[in-house]
C-alpha positions as CSV (number, residue, x, y, z in Angstrom):
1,X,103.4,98.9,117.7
2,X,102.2,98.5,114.4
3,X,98.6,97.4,113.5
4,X,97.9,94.4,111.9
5,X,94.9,94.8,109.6
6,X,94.8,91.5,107.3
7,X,96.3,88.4,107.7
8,X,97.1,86.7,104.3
9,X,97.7,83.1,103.3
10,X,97.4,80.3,101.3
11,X,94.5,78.4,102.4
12,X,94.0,75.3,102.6
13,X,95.3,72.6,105.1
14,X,98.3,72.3,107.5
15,X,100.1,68.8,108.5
16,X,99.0,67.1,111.4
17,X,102.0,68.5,113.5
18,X,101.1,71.7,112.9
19,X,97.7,71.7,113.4
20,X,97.6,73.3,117.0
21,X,99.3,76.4,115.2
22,X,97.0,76.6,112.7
23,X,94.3,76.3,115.2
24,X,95.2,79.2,117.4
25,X,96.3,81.3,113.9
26,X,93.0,80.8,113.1
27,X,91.3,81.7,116.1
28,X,93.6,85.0,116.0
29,X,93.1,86.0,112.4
30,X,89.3,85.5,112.8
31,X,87.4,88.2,110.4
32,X,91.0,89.9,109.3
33,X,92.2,86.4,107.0
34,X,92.5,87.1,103.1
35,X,93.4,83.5,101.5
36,X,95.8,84.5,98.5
37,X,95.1,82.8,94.8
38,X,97.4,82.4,92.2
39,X,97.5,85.5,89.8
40,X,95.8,87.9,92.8
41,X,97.6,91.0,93.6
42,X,98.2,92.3,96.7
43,X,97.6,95.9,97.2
44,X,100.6,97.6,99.3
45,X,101.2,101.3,98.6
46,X,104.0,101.6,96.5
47,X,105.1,98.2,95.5
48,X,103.4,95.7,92.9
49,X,102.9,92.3,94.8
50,X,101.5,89.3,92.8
51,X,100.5,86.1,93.7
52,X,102.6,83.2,91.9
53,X,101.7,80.6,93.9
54,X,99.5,79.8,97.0
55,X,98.0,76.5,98.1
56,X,99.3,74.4,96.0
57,X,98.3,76.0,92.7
58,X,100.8,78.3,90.3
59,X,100.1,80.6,87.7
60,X,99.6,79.8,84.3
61,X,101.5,81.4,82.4
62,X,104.8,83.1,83.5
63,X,105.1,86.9,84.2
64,X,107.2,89.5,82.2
65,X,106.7,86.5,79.4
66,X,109.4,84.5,81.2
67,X,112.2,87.4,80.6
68,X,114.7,87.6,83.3
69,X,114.2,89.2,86.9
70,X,115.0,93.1,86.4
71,X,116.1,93.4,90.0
72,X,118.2,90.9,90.4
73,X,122.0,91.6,89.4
């Protein structure tokens, strides 16, 4: 198994349905949660992750100055 150091997610608050999840998600991720902002990057060895959009907010101004996805065909 692999260990699972950090939990991270946007914040905030769930719908009432899914409020028992979030309860016992909470309970497990206790002391290992990182809540993600907008514009934050994400450190992971050998790949650039960034933030675009958590909780409701987005960044402010696009990345690569809006130029097109290099990855994607």
């Amino acid at each position: 198994m692999i260990p699972i150091e950090h939990f991270i997610d946007h914040g905030g608050q769930t719908e009432n349905e899914n409020q028992v999840w979030r309860d016992a998600y909470m309970t497990f991720a206790a002391g290992k949660r990182i809540v993600a902002k907008a514009g934050a990057t994400i450190p992971l060895k050998g790949v650039e992750v960034r933030v675009i959009s958590s909780n409701m907010e987005l960044l402010p101004n696009t990345i690569n100055d809006g130029g097109p996805n290099l990855l994607r065909n």
